[in-house]
N, C-alpha and C positions, 0 to 999 in steps of 0.2 A: 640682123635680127632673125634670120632663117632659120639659122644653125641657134637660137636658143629657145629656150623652152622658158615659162612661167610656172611656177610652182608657189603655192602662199605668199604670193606679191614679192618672190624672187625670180631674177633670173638667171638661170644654168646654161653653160653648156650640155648638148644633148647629151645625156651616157654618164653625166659628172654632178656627182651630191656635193661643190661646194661652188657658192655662189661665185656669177664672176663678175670679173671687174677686166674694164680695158672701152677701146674707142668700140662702137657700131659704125659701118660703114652700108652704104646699101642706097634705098630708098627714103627710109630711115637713120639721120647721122646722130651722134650724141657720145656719149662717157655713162656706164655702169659702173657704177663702184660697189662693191658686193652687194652687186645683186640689186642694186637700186639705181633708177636713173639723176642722174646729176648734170644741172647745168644744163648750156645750153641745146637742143634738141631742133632738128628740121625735118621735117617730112620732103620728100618729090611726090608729083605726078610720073610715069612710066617714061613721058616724053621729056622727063628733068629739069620742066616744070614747077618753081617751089609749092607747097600747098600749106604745110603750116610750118611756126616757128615759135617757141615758148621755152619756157625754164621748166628745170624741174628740182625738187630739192628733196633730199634722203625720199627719193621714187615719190614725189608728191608735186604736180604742178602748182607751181608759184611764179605768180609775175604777171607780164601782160603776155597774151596770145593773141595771137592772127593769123587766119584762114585765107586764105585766097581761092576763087572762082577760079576754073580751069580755062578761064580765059586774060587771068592775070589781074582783074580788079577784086581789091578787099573785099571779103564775104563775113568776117568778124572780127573784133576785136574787143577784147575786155581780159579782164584781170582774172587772176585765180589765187588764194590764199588754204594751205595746205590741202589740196582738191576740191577744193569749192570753190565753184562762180564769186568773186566778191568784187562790190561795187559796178561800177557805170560798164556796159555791154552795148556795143554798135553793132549790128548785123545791118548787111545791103543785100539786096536784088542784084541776081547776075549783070543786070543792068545797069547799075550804078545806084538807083535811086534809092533810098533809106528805105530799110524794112522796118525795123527791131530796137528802139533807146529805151533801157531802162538800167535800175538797179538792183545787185543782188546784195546780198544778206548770207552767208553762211550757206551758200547755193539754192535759196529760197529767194523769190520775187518779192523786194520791197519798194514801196512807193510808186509815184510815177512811172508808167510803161506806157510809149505808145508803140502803137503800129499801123504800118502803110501798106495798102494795093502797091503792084507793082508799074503803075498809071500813077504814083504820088497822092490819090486821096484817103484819107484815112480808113482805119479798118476799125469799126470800134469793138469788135466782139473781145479783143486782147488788147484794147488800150480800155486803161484805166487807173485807179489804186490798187494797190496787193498790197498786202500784208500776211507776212510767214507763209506767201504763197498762193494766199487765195485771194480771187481779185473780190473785192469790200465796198467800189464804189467806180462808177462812170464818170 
């Protein structure tokens, strides 16, 4: 990924006006296919470490995604549909203990969200209803 550049949601080789296509190696693994990312995608940590892992489809993530803490437990997981958050979202606590359940909407908060201290009791200031984003009821 070093050696390319982003240009209007493409990406080039440095020096080179046509999009490219071919495997990424690095930190970053995955398939550009002109100029977009495709398929499956991983991130590392420095220490080669995984940190994330998702799809992506004509450069749009889709699918499910998951995050990992630089100590190796899940830090999130949920869905994306043409780059947007969609549907059900887990986020945890470096800890392990549940942060973050709720639903998206077209990467807008719907319905049901709670959230946790990182002690397990509830946090109410961000649990509650949303709708189109804004939370509408405790």
């Amino acid at each position: 990924m070093d050696d390319l550049v982003e240009r209007n949601g493409l990406y080039y080789q440095k020096f080179i006006n046509v999009p490219f296509s071919g495997n990424v190696t690095g930190n970053k693994q995955g398939l550009i296919n002109k100029g977009k990312q495709e398929g499956v995608w991983v991130s590392y940590r420095e220490n080669g470490q995984l940190r994330t892992k998702g799809n992506y489809k004509n450069g749009k993530q889709e699918g499910v995604w998951v995050e990992y803490w630089d100590n190796g437990q899940l830090r999130t997981k949920g869905n994306w549909k043409s780059d947007n958050k969609e549907g059900l979202q887990v986020s945890y606590w470096k800890n392990g203990q549940l942060y973050i359940e709720g639903n998206w909407n077209g990467g807008k908060k719907e319905g049901s969200w709670v959230t946790y201290n990182k002690d397990g009791t509830l946090y109410k200031l961000f649990t509650g209803m949303f709708k189109n984003d804004v939370k509408i009821s405790d």
